[in-house]
N, C-alpha and C positions, 0 to 999 in steps of 0.2 A: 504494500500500500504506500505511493506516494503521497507527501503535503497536498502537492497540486491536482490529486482526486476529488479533492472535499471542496465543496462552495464556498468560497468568501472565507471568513475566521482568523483573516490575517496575521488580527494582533495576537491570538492562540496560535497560531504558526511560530510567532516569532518568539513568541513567551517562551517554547515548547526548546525551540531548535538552538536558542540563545543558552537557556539551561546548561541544555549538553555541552555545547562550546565551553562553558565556561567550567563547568566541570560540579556541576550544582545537579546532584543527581536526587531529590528526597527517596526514601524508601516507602512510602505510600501518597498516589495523589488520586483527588476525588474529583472526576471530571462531571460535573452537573451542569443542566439545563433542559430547555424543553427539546421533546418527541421531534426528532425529523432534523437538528441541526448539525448533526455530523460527530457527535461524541468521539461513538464506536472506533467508526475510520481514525478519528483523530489520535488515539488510544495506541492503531497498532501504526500509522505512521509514525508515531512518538516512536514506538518499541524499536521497528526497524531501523529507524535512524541513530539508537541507543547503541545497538549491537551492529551496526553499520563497518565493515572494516575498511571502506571508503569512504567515508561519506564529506559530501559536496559541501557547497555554501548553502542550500536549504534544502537539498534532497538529500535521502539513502541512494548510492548509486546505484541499486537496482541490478548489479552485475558478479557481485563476490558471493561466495559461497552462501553468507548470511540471510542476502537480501534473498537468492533465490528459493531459499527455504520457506523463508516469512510469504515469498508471491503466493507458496502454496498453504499457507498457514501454518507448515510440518513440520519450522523448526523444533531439534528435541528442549530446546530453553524456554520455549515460548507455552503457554498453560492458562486453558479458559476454562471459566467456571461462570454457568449463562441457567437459566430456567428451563428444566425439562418437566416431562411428566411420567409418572409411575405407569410403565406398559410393559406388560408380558418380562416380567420381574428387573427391569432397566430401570434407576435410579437416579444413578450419576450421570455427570459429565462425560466419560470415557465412555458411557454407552452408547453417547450419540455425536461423539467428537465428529465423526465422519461425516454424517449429514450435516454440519454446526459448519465444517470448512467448507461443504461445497453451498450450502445458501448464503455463507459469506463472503466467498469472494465471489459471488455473482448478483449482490445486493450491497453496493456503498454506502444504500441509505435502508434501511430498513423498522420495524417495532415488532414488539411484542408479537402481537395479533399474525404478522405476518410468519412469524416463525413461528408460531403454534401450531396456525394454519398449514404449513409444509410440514411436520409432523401427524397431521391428522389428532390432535390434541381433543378433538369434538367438545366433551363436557369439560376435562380434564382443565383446572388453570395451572400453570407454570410455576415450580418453586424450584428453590435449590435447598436439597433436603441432609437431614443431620448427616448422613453418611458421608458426603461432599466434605464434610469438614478434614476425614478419620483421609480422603482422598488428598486433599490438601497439604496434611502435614507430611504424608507421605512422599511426594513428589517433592517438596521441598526439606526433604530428608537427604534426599540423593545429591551424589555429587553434581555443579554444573559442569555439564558435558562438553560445548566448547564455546559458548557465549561470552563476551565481558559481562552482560548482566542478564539473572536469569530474572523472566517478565510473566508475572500472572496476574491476565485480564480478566474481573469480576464483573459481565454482565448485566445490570439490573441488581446490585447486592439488596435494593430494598425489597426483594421475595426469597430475601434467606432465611429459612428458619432460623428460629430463634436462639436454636442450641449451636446451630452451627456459626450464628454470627458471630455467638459467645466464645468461641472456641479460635475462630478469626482476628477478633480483640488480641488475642493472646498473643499471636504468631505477630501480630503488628507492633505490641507492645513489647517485643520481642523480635526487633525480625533477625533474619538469616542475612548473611553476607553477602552482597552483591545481588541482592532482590528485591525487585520493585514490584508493589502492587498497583494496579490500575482498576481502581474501581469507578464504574462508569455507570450512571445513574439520571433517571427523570425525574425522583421524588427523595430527595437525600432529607429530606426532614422525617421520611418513615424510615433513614437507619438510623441503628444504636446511637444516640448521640456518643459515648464512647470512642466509638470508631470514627465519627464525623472529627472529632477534635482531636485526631491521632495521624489524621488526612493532611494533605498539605490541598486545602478547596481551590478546582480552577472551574470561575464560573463562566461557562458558553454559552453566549447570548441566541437571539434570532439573527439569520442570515439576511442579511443586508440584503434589502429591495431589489438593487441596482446590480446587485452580485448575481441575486436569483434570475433578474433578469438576460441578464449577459448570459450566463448559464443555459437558460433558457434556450437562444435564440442556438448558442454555439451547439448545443447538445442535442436539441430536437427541429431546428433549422423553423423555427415559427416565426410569425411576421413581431416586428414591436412592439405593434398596442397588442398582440394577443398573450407576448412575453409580460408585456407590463401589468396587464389585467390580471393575469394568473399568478404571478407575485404578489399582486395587494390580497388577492384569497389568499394564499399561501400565509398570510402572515408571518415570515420568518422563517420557516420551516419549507426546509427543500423536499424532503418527505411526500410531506402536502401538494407542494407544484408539480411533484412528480405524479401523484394519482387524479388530478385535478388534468389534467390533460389526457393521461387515458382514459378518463370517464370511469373508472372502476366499478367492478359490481359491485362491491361493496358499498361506495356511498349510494347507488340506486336503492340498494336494500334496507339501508337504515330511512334514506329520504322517505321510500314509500311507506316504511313502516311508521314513523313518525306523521306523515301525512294521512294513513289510517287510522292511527292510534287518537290524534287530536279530534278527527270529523266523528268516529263512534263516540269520545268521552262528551262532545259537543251535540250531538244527539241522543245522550243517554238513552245508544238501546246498549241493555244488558245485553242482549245476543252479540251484536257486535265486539260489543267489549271482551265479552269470551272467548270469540272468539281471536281478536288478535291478541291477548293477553298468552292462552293456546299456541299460538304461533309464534311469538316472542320466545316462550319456554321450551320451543322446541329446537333453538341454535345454543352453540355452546355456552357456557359461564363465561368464558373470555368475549364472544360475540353482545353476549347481554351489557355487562359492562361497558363494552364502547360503545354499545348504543345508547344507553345511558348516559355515557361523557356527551355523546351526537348530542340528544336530547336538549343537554344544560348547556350545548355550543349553541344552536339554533332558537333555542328561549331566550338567551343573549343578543344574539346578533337581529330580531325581531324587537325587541325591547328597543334598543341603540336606534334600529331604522325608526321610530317612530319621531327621531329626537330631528330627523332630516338633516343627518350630517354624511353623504354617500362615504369620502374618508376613512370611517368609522366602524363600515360597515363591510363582513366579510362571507358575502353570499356569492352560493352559486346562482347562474339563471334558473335553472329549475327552483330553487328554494327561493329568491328573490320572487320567483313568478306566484307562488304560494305566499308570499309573505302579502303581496297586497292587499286582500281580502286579512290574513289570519294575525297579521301584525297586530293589529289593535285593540286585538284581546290580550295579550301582552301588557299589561300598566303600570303604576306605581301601584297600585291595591292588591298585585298576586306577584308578581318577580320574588321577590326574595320567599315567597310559600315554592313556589314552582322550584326556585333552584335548591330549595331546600329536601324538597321531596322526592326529587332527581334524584339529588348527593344521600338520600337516605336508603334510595332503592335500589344504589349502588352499594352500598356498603352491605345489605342484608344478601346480594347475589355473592359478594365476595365472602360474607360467614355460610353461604350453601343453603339461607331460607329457600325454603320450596319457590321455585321460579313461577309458577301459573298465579300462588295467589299475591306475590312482591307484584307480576303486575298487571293484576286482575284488580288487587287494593290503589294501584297507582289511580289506573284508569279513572277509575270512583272519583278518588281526590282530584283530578283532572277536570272532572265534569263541574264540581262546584269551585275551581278556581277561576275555566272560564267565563263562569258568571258573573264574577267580580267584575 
């Protein structure tokens, strides 16, 4: 993985690359920010350019023994620990290493949902479970084999169990000679605060408008105002411009299902409501959840449009086209009910409340918010 893969993030390029130069190497950094802006990538360009036995004025050169091991993820220094799911008695990391390199290097930008999805993960959500830990101190038991630094990249650490975070604390508080960890994260205030303040924090912002755009035009060869437009959706997040041009089934699948879900709570028919509540319960726990997050983007972004600031606003045409008529039920007298009841129906999918009546019970409270 080159610097020059990842969109924009310059001043994290140079933070990253300066380091090394100068010989400032921490042994644990926490790379946080939001979904879609290039962590990951950012993570093992770091790493290859650490263990680089050439390396440039801002690249790994891409040519020594090191880098060509890192192109295929298989250096033996190199060690990831990412969210899997319990199938047909596979636990750990090392059980799914294999598939983990190849939807890596064939995805720069990728989340969660996507790589659950190429596992076939269906109800199953993603954890990194206590075992990972006993995996852990293992592999950083061994000697390193021929790296200057050996590099293990933590995934998402805020879906580590608890025992195993605890156990992680230890090896940090604690570490090994010539080891860096890179823990890479969308929501670092769900880890250990322990381990947060053991971190050395690099915070990654959103990806520059202007950057997404150029990217844009160089990458998918689109015209400029359609580069432009899709950036100001994007908000930041290159993730986002990327699925926002291919039209993805996914966002068709949450749009329609939010656009069912409002006109039955809106008509209080029970049957209806059953039936999409039904049909909600019937995609995985990880699918529920982002539709959920959908949900509390799109109750937002309807809110916002009523204030007539376009700016401000981060709609697709299809939901923009629906907002005209449904935006104005949206008010100051239900918004903060609405994103509360979202954020509550999220959180009982992620403790495994039975999913028909989390949002069979939504619906209901739906019908008398938009009466407000």
């Amino acid at each position: 993985m080159f610097f020059r893969d990842i969109v924009g993030q310059q001043e994290i390029k140079e933070q990253l690359i300066n380091s090394v130069k100068k010989g400032i190497v921490p042994h644990a950094r926490l790379l946080c920010g939001p979904e879609g802006v290039g962590k990951f990538s950012l993570a093992i360009a770091y790493a290859q350019y650490l263990n680089c036995l050439d390396p440039q004025e801002n690249e790994p050169c891409g040519k020594c023994a090191s880098c060509l091991k890192y192109r295929h993820l298989a250096h033996p220094d190199l060690h990831f620990v990412f969210p899997v799911i319990k199938k047909d008695k596979k636990e750990i990391c090392d059980d799914y290493i294999a598939d983990f390199r190849t939807f890596v290097t064939s995805h720069t930008y990728f989340n969660i949902s996507q790589w659950l999805a190429y596992l076939g993960a269906e109800n199953a959500q993603g954890m990194i479970y206590t075992r990972e830990s006993e995996e852990i101190i293992r592999k950083l038991s061994l000697k390193i084999y021929e790296a200057k630094y050996r590099v293990m990249i933590i995934w998402l650490p805020e879906r580590m169990n608890e025992a195993c975070a605890n156990k992680l604390l230890k090896i940090i508080e604690e570490p090994y000679d010539n080891t860096v960890f890179l823990l890479v994260s969308n929501s670092p205030d769900q880890i250990i605060t322990t381990i947060q303040s053991r971190c050395q924090r690099v915070n990654i912002h959103n990806v520059a408008k202007e950057d997404i755009t150029k990217a844009l035009q160089s990458e998918y060869n689109i015209q400029p105002e359609d580069a432009l437009s899709v950036a100001h959706i994007a908000n930041g997040s290159y993730l986002k411009a990327i699925e926002t041009i291919s039209l993805n089934e996914e966002h068709k699948f949450f749009f329609n299902l939010f656009v069912t879900m409002m006109r039955s709570s809106y008509a209080r028919s029970i049957k209806d409501i059953k039936s999409i509540a039904n049909e909600i319960a019937s995609v995985g726990r990880e699918r529920q959840k982002n539709f959920l997050v959908y949900c509390q983007r799109m109750i937002r972004e309807y809110f916002v449009s009523n204030l007539h600031q376009p700016e401000m606003v981060y709609l697709k045409q299809d939901e923009a086209n629906f907002g005209v008529r449904f935006a104005p039920f949206i008010n100051e007298r239900n918004i903060i009910d609405f994103t509360d009841e979202l954020a509550l129906a999220e959180r009982h999918i992620e403790q495994n409340v039975n999913a028909k009546m989390v949002f069979f019970d939504l619906c209901l409270k739906i019908t008398m918010l938009l009466k407000r």
